[in-house]
C-alpha positions, 0 to 999 in steps of 0.5 A: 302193312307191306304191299306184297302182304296185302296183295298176298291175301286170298280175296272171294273172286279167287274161287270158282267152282267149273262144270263142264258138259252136264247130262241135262244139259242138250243146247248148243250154249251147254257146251260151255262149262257150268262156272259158279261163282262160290263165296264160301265152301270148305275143302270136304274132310277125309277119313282114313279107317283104322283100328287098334291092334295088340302085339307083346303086350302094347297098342298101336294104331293101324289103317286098315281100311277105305278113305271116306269122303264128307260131302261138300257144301257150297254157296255160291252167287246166283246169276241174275238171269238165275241160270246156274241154279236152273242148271243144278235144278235140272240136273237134280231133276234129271235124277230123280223127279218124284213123278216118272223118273225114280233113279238113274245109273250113277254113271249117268248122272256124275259128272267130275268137276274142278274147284279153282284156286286162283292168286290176286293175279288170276294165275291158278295155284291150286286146283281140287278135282272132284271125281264123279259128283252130283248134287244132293241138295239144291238150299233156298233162294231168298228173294228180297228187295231190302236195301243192301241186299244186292245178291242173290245166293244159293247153297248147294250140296254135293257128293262124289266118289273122291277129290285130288288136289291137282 
């Protein structure tokens, strides 16, 4: 294998996933954008409605409506100080918390945020803009003290009103 075919390869820190200024978020530390380090997620899929229309006797495929969006799934690495996971803790809280506080103006809680693509070099290739997201789910965190076991990870869901690739 060639140099340049081994430094070609995508490796995990060539993602990370930037927040910038979240509605819970009230400090003066907050004004830094929310990064999480991803390891996994896939690019959400993207349907285009369409339906079959006749014409002189043969069918054919139309579009003839919205594009839908598929939720998005990521699993990131949470920080030792678990920071990052007590930020969208808080931001799903801020929408609704199931005591005093049952829904919240969509424009009040979304917020829009970039999925960074970067090569071996840290020079950023592509970027997915996710307009208007919130979190939906927030999965669990394993705490272990197993050998081996030396990161904590955590998954969290999103929906958005669209993404562009930038």
């Amino acid at each position: 294998m060639a140099l340049c075919d081994s430094i070609n390869k995508s490796n995990p820190t060539n993602y990370r996933l930037i927040f910038p200024l979240l509605p819970t978020e009230i400090t003066l530390a907050s004004t830094k954008p929310l990064t999480l380090n991803i390891f996994s997620s896939v690019i959400p899929s993207l349907t285009l409605d369409g339906t079959e229309e006749s014409w002189q006797g043969t069918k054919r495929k139309m579009a003839n409506g919205p594009i839908s969006f598929g939720d998005w799934n990521v699993n990131f690495v949470v920080d030792s100080n678990f920071l990052n996971w007590q930020i969208i803790f808080n931001w799903m809280n801020y929408i609704n918390n199931n005591y005093n506080k049952h829904m919240e103006e969509h424009k009040n809680y979304s917020v829009d945020a970039s999925l960074d693509i970067m090569d071996n070099f840290r020079n950023s290739i592509l970027a997915v803009n996710f307009i208007s997201i919130w979190p939906t789910s927030l999965g669990e965190v394993t705490l272990s003290q197993r050998d081996g076991e030396t990161l904590i990870e955590c998954t969290a869901n999103f929906s958005y009103d669209y993404f562009k690739i930038i």
